[in-house]
NULUMZA-366506 format. One record per residue (C-alpha): x, y negated, z negated; residue number from 0. Coordinates in nm, 4 decimals, padded with zeros to 6 digits. Layout:
// residues N
(atom (X; Y; Z); NUM)
...
END
This chain:
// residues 350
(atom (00.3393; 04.6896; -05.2801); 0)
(atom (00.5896; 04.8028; -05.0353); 1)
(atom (00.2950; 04.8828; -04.8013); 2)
(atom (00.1363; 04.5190; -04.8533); 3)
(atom (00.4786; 04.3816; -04.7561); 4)
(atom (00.5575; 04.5679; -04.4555); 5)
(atom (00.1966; 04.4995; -04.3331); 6)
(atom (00.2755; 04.1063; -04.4500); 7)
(atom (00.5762; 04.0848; -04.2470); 8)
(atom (00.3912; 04.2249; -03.9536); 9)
(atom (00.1301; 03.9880; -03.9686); 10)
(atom (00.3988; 03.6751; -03.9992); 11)
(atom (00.5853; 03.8502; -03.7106); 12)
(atom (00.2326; 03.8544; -03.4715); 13)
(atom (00.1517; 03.4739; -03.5812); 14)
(atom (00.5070; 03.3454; -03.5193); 15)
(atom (00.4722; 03.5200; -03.2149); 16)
(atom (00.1284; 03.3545; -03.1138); 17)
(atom (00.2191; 03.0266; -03.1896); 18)
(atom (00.5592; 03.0668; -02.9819); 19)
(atom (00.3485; 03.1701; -02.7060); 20)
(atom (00.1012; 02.8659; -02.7962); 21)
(atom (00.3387; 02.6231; -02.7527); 22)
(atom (00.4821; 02.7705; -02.4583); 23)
(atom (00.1726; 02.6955; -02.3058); 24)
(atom (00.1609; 02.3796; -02.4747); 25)
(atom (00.4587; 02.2386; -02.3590); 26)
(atom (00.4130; 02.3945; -01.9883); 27)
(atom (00.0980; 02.1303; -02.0356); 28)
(atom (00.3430; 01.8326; -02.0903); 29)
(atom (00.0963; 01.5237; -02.2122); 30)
(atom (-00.2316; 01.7151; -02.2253); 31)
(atom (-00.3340; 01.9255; -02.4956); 32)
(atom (-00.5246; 02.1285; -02.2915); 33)
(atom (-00.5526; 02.2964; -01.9581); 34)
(atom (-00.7464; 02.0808; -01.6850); 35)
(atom (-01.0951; 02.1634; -01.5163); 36)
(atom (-01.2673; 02.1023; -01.2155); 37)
(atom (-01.4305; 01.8001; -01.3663); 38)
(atom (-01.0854; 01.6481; -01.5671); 39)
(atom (-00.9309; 01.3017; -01.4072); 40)
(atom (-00.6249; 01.4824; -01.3967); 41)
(atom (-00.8073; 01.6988; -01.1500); 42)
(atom (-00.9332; 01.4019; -00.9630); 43)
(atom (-00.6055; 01.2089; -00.9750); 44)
(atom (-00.3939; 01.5138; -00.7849); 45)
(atom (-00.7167; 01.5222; -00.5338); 46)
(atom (-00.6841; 01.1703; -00.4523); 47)
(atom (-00.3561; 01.1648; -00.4275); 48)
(atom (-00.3261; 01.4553; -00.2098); 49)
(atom (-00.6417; 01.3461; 00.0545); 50)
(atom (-00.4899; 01.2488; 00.3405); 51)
(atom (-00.4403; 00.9134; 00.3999); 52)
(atom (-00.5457; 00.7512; 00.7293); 53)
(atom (-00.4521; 00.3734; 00.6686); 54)
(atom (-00.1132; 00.3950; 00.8554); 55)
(atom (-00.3414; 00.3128; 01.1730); 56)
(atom (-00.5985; 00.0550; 01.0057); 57)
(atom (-00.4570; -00.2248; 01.2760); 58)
(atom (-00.6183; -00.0125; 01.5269); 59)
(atom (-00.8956; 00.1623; 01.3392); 60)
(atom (-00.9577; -00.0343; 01.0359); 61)
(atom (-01.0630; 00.2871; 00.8682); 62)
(atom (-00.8247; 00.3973; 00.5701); 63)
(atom (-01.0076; 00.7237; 00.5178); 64)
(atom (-00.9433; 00.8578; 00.8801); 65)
(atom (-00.6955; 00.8140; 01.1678); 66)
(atom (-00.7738; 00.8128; 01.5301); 67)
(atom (-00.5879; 01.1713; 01.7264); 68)
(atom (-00.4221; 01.0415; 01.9990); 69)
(atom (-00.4392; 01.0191; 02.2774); 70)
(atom (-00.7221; 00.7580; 02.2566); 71)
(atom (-00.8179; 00.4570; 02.4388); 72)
(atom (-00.8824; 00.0892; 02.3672); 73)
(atom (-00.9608; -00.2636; 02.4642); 74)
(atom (-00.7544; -00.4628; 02.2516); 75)
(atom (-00.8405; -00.8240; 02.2516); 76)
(atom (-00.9571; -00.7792; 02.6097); 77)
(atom (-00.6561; -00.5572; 02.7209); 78)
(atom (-00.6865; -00.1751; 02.7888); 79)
(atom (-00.4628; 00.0041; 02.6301); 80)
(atom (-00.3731; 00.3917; 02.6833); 81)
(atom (-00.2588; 00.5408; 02.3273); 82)
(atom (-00.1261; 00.8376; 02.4483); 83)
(atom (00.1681; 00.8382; 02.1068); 84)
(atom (00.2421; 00.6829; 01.8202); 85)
(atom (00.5391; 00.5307; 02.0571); 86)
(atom (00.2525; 00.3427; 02.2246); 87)
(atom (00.1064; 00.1378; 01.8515); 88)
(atom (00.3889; -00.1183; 01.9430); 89)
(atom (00.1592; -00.2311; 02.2362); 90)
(atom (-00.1509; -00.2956; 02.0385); 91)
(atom (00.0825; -00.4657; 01.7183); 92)
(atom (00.2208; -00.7148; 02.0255); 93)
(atom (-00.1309; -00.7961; 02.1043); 94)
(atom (-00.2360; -00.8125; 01.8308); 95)
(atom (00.0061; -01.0235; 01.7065); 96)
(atom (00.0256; -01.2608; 01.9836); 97)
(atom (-00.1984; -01.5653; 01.7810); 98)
(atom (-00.1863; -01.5483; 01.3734); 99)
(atom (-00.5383; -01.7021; 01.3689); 100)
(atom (-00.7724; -01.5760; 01.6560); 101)
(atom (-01.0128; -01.3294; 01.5799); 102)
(atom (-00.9155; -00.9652; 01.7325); 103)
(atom (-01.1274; -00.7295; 01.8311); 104)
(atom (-01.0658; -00.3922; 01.9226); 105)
(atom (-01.3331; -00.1789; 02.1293); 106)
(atom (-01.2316; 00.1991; 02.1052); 107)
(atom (-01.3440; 00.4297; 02.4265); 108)
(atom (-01.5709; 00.7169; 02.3188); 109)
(atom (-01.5262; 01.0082; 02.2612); 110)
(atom (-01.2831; 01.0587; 02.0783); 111)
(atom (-01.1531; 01.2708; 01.7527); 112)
(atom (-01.0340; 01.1376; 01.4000); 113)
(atom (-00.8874; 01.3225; 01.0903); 114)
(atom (-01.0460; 01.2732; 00.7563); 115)
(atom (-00.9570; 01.2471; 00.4393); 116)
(atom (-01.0290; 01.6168; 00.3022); 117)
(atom (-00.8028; 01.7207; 00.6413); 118)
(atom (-01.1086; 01.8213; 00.8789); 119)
(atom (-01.1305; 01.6928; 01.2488); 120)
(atom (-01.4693; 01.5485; 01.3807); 121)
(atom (-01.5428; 01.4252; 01.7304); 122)
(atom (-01.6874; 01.1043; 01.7460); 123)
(atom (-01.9398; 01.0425; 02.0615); 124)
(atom (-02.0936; 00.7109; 01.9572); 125)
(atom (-02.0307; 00.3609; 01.7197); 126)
(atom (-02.3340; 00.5120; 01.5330); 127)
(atom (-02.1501; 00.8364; 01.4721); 128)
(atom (-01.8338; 00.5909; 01.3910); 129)
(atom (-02.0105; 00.3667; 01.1643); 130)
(atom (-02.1115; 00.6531; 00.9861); 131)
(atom (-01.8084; 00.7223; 00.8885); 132)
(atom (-01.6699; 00.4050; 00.8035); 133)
(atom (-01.9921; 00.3723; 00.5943); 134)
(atom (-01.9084; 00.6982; 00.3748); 135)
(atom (-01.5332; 00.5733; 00.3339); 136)
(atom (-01.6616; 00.2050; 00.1985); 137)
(atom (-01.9030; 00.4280; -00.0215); 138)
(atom (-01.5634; 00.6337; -00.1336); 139)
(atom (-01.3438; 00.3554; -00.2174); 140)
(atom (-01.6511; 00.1372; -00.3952); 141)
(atom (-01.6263; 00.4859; -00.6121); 142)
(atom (-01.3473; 00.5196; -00.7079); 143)
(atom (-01.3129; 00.8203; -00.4755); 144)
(atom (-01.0916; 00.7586; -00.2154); 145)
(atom (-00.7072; 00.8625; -00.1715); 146)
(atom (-00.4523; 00.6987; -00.3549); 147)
(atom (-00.1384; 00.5928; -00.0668); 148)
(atom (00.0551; 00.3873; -00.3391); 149)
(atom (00.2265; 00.6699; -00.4375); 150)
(atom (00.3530; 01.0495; -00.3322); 151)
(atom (00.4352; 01.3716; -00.4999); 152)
(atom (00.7720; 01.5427; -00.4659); 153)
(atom (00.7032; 01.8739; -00.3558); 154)
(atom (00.6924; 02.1655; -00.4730); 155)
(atom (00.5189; 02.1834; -00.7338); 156)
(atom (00.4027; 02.4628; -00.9531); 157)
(atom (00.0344; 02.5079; -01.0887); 158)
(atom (-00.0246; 02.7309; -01.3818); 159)
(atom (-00.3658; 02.8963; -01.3924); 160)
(atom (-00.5573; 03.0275; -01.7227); 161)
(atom (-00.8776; 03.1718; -01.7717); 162)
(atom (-01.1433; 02.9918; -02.0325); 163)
(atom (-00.9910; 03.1748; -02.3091); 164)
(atom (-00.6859; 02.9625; -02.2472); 165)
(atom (-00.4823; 03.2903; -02.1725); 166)
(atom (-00.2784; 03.2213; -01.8381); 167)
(atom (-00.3440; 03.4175; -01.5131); 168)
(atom (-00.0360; 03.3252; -01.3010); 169)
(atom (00.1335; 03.0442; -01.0906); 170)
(atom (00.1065; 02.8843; -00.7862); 171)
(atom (00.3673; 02.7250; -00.5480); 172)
(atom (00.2094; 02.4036; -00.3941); 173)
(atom (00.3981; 02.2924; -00.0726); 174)
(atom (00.2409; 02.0414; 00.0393); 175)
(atom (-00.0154; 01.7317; 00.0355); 176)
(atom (-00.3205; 01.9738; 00.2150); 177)
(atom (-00.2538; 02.2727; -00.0185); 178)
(atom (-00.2910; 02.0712; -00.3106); 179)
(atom (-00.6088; 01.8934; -00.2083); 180)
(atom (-00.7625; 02.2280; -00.1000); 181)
(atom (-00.6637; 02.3812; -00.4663); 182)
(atom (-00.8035; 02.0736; -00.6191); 183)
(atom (-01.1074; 02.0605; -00.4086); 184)
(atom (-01.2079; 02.4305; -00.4233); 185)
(atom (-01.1153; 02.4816; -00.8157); 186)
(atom (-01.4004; 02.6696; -00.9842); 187)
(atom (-01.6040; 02.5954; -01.2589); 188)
(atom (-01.4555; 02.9214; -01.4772); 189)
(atom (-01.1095; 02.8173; -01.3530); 190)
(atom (-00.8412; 02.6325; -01.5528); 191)
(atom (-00.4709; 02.4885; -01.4610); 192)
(atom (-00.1985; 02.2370; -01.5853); 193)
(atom (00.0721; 02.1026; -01.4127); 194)
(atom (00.4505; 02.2621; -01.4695); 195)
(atom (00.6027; 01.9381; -01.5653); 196)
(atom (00.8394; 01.7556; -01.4982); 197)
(atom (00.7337; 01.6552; -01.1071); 198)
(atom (00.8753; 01.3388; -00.9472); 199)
(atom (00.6645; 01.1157; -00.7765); 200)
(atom (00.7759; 00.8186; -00.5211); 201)
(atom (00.5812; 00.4728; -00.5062); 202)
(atom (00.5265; 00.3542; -00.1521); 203)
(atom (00.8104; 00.0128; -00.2901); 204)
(atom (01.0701; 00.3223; -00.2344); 205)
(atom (01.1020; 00.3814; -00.6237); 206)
(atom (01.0394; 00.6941; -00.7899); 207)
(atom (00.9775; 00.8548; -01.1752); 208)
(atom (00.9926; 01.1222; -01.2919); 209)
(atom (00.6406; 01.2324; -01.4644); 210)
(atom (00.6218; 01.4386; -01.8090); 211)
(atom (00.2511; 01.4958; -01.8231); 212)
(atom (-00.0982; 01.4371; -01.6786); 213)
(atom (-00.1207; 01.0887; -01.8787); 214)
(atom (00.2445; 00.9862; -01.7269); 215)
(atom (00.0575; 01.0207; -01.3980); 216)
(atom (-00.2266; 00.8004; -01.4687); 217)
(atom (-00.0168; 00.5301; -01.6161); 218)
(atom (00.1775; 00.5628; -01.3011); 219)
(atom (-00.1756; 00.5700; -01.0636); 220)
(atom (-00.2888; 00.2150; -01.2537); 221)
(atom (00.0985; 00.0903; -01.2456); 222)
(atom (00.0864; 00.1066; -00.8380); 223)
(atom (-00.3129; 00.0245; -00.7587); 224)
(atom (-00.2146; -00.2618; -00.9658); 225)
(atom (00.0788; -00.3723; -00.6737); 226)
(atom (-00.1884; -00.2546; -00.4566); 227)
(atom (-00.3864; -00.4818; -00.5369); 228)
(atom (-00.1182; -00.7875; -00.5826); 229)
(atom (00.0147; -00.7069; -00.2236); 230)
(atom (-00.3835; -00.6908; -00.0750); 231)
(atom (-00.4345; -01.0636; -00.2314); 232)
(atom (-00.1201; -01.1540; -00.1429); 233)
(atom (-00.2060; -01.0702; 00.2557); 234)
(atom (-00.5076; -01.2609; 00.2153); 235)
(atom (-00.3197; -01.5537; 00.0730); 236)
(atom (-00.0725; -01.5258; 00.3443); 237)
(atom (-00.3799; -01.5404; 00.6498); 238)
(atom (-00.4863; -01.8607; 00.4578); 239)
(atom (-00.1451; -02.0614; 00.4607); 240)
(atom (-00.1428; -01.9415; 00.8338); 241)
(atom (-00.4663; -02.1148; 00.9110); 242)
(atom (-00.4036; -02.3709; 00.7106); 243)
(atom (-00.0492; -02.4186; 00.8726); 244)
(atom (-00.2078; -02.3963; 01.2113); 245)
(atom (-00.5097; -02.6464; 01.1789); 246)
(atom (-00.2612; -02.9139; 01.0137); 247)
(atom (00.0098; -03.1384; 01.0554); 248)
(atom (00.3078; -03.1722; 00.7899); 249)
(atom (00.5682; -03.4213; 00.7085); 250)
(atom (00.8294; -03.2900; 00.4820); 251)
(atom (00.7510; -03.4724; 00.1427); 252)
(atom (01.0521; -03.2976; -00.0331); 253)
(atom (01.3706; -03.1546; 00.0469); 254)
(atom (01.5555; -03.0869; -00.2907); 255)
(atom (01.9220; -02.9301; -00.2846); 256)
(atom (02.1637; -02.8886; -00.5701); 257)
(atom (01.9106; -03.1945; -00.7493); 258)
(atom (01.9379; -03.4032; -00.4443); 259)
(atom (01.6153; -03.4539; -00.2792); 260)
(atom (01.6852; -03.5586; 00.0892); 261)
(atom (01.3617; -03.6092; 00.2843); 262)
(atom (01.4267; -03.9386; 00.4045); 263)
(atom (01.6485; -03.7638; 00.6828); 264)
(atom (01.3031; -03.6112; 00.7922); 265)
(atom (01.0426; -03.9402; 00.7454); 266)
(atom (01.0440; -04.0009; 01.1246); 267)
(atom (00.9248; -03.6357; 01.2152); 268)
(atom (00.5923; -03.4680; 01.1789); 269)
(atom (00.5758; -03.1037; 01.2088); 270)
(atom (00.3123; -02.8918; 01.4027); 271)
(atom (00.2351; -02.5162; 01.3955); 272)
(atom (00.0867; -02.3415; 01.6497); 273)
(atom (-00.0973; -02.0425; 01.6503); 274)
(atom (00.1798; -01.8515; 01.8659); 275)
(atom (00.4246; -01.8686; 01.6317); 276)
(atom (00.6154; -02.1614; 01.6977); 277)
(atom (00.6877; -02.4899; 01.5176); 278)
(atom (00.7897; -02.8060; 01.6886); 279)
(atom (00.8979; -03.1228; 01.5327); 280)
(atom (00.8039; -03.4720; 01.6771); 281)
(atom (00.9180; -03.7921; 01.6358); 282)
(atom (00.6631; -04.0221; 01.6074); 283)
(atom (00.9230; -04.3127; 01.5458); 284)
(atom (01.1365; -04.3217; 01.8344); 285)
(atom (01.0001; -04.1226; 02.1819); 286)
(atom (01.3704; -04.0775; 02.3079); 287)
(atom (01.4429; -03.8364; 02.0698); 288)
(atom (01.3511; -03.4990; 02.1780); 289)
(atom (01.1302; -03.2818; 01.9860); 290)
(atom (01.2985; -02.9870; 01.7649); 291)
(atom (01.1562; -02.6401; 01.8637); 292)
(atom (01.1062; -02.3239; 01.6226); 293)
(atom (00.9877; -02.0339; 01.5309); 294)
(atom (00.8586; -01.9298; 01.1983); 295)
(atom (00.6618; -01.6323; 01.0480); 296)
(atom (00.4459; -01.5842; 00.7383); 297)
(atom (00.4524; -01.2320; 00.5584); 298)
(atom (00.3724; -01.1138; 00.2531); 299)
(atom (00.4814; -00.8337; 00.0043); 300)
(atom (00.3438; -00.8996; -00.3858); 301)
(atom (00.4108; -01.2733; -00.2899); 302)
(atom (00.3548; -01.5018; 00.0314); 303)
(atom (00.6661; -01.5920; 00.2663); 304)
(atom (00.7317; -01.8299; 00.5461); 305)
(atom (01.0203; -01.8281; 00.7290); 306)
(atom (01.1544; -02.1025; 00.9582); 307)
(atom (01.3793; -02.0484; 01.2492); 308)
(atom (01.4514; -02.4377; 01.4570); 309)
(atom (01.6636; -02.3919; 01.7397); 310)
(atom (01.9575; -02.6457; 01.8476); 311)
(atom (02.2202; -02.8149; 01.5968); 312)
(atom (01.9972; -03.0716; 01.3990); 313)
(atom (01.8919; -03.1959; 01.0449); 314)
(atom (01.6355; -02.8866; 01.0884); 315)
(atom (01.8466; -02.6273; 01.0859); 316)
(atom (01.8577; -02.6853; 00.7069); 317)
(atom (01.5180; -02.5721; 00.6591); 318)
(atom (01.5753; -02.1823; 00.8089); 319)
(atom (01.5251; -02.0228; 00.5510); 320)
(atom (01.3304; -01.7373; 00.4260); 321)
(atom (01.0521; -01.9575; 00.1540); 322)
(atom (00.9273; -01.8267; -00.0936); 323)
(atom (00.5594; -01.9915; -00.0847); 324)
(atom (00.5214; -02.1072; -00.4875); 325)
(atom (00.2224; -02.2715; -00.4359); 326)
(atom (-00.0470; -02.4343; -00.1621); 327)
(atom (-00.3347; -02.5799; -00.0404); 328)
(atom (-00.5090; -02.7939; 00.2262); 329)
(atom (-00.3118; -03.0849; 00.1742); 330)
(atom (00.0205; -02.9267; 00.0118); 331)
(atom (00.2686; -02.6136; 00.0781); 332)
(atom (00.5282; -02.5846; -00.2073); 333)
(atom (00.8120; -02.3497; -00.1217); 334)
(atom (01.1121; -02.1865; -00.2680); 335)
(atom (01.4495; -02.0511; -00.1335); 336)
(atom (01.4435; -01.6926; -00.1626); 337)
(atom (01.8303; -01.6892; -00.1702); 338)
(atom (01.8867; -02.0039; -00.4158); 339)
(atom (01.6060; -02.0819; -00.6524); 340)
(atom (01.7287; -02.4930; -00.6921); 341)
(atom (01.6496; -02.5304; -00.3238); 342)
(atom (01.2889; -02.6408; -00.2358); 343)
(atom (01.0637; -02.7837; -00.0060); 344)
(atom (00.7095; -02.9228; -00.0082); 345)
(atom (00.5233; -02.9810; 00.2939); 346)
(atom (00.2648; -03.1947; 00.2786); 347)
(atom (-00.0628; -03.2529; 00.5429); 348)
(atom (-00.0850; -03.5873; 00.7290); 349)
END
């Protein structure tokens, strides 16, 4: 009996042991049960996030899965521009942004040599060559495939690896963006790993979170593609108003502050926006009063903004402010103060 208990209480000692070790493991894991795989969506979620991301040059490339290595040259809008540094993207935004609603066109000079997305250089010699590659990262993105920019890892971070049995092999120290794509990328099929949780993680809005486990991440992939894809329809609202802004010309139908709508001070002028940024009011009642000049600018974040700048000491200079754009069409612009919510104005199409 005394043997059967000794050899009981060294059985209870290994199991306790075991399942301390078990849930060691377990917790290293955070939200997954198990330990992730070359083929898990944790797997692809760190790979995506880590690819490198070439969209902070789209204006010149329009290619998010590559950037251009400078130095590079280009006809912008029918300018020739020498990229020789970053320094030198200011020249093509001003050109670019000369006219809200012409179409621009930029010609790149060949050859020349972009980064992609899994880090590797290629030398471009031709559009075919180009379109190639613009073709593959359309493909990517249709896919689900391409790298995630709404958000960025905190880093270090440390990667546990186990064999198949579950039984861990050792740790690695991840530095950066390109060493965790090329451990994602080049994980083998008899290869396992988790995460050591917690990481932090920063959203591109300047926020960050902490992240617990594998499912913490995705919630906090779909929370930002989400924004993504508010702020993407949100620029496309925002080059709509513009054209619509542009092609039109506005009276102000309502001018409400504190409950006190006071358009009538505005009936005699119609407003005009060109495509060069500037506004101009016009008096259509009496000629001797000289027209009001501007400037204004439509931008967009999650929402669509238009803010109006009139120059000189007139009724106008009510109306700079920074709008929120609540609602419009063709015929009608609704707006909203961004600083005082009871102060509106609605612009409507003559």
């Amino acid at each position: 009996m005394k043997t059967f208990k000794s050899i009981l209480g060294i059985t209870l000692i290994a199991m306790l042991s075991f399942t301390s070790c078990q849930d060691e493991i377990d917790n290293k894991i955070g939200q997954d049960p198990n330990t992730n795989d070359a083929n898990s969506v944790a797997t692809k979620n760190y790979k995506r996030t880590a690819m490198y991301d070439g969209s902070f040059d789209d204006f010149l490339d329009g290619n998010p899965c590559s950037s251009i290595l400078l130095p590079v040259t280009a006809t912008v809008n029918g300018t020739q521009v020498s990229i020789i540094s970053q320094l030198d993207y200011q020249q093509v935004i001003n050109i670019l942004g000369q006219f809200n609603t012409d179409d621009d066109q930029v010609v790149l000079q060949f050859p020349f040599t972009v980064r992609l997305s899994n880090y590797t250089e290629v030398l471009v010699t031709s559009q075919g060559n180009y379109d190639a590659i613009i073709q593959a990262c359309e493909e990517a993105n249709a896919q689900g495939e391409d790298a995630i920019s709404c958000l960025d890892i905190d880093f270090p971070i440390t990667i546990l690896t186990y064999n198949l049995n579950l039984e861990q092999t050792g740790s690695l120290v991840i530095q950066s963006e390109e060493q965790l794509y090329t451990y994602m990328d080049n994980l083998g099929n008899d290869e396992l790993f988790s995460i050591d949780y917690p990481i932090t993680i920063m959203f591109s809005n300047g926020t960050s979170a902490t992240i617990d486990g594998d499912s913490d991440l995705q919630s906090s992939i779909n929370e930002c593609l989400a924004e993504e894809d508010e702020m993407d329809e949100a620029e496309e609202n925002a080059d709509a108003l513009a054209e619509i802004l542009v092609d039109g010309v506005f009276k102000v139908q309502s001018f409400v502050n504190a409950g006190v709508d006071t358009a009538n001070e505005y009936a005699e002028f119609t407003i005009d926006f060109a495509n060069d940024w500037t506004v101009k009011a016009h008096n259509v009642v009496n000629a001797l009063v000289d027209d009001v000049e501007g400037t204004y600018e439509v931008a967009s974040e999650t929402e669509v903004f238009l803010s109006l700048d009139f120059s000189g000491t007139t009724s106008f200079n009510a109306l700079n402010q920074n709008w929120k754009v609540t609602s419009f069409s063709s015929t009608s612009v609704s707006l909203q103060s961004t600083t005082n919510a009871a102060v509106t104005l609605v612009l409507a199409q003559i």
